[in-house]
C-alpha positions in Angstrom: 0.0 0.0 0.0 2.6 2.1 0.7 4.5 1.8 -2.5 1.2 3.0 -4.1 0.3 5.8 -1.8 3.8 7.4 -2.7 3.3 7.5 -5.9 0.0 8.7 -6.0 1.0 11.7 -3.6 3.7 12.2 -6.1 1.2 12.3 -9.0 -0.7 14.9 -7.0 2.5 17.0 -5.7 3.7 16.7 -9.7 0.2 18.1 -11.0 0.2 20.6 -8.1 3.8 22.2 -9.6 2.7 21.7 -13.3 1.6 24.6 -15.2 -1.0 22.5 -16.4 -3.0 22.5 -12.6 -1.5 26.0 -11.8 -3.3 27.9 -15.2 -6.7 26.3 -13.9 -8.6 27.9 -10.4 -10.5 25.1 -10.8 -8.1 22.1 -10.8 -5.8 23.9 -8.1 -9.0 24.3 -5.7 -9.4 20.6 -5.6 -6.0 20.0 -4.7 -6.1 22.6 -2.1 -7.9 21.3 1.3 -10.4 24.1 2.5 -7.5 25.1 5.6 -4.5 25.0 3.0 -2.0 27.2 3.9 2.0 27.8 2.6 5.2 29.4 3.4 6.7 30.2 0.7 10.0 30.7 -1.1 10.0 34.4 -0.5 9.2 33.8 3.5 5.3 34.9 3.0 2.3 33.1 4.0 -0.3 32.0 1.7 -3.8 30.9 2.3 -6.0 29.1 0.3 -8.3 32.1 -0.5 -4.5 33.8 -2.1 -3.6 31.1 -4.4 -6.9 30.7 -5.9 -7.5 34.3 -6.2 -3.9 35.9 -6.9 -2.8 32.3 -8.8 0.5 30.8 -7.9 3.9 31.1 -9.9 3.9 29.8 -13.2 7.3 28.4 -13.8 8.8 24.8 -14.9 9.7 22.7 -12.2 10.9 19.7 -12.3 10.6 16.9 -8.7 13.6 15.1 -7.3 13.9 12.9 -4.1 10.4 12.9 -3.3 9.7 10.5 -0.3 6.9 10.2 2.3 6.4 9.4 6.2 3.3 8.7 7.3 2.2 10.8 10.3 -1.5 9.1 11.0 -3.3 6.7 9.0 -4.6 9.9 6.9 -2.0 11.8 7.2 1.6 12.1 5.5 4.4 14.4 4.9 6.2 14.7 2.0 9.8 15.8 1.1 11.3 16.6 -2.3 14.3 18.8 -4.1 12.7 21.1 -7.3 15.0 22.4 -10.2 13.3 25.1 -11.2 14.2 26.4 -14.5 12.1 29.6 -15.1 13.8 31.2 -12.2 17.1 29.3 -12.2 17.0 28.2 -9.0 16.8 25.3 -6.6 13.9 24.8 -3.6 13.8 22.0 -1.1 10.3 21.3 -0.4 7.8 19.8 2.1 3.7 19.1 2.2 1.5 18.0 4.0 -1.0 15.6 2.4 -4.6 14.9 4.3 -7.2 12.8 3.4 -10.5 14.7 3.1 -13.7 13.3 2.1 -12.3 10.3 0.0 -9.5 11.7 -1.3 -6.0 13.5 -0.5 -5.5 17.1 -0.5 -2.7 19.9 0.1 -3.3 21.0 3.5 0.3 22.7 4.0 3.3 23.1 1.8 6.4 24.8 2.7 9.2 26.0 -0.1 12.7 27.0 0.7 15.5 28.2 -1.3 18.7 26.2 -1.3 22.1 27.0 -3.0 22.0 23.2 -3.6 22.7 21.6 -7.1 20.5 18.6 -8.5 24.0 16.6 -8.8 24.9 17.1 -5.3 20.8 16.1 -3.8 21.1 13.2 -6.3 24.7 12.0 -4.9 23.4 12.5 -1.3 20.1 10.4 -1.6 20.9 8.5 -4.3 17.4 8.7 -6.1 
């Protein structure tokens, strides 16, 4: 079960940093859980209400390292390394993933800058 709960959560954490869910209010808000909230790269909070109304960064990211540890039986953190290449720089990333009315959803997600290279994450964890 596991095996396929990680990679649907990457599925979903994929889709939530694609350009593809990003364009659309619609396909962000069912991603989002109703008490979503982020810290972002820039150190500001975000709430749900913000990224559906302002819309989020539109930039190409691609996911590295992603891994997950369950908190609660619906509950789990995950942890990943993003390249992204609009801005030219490097985040290491964390979410937290609940699951609401018969599905997961985003209920936190935290971004932080890191001077970091993909080639230097990828020797540590050996992905």
């Amino acid at each position: 079960m596991e095996a396929n709960l990680k990679e649907h959560l990457k599925e979903l954490e994929e889709s939530h940093t694609g350009l593809k869910v990003r364009r659309s209010r619609e396909k962000l808000a069912e991603i989002l859980a109703d008490e979503f909230f982020e810290i972002g790269s820039s150190g500001y909070m975000f709430d749900r209400k913000e990224c559906l109304e302002t819309g989020v960064v539109l930039t190409e990211m691609t996911l590295h390292n992603y891994e997950i540890y369950p908190l609660a039986p619906d509950v789990v953190l995950s942890t990943y390394f993003i390249v992204d290449k609009t801005r030219n720089r490097n985040t290491l990333r964390s979410s937290i993933w609940k699951h609401i009315n018969g599905r997961w959803q985003l209920y936190f997600h935290q971004g932080t800058i890191s001077p970091l290279q993909l080639s230097e994450v990828l020797k540590e964890f050996k992905e």
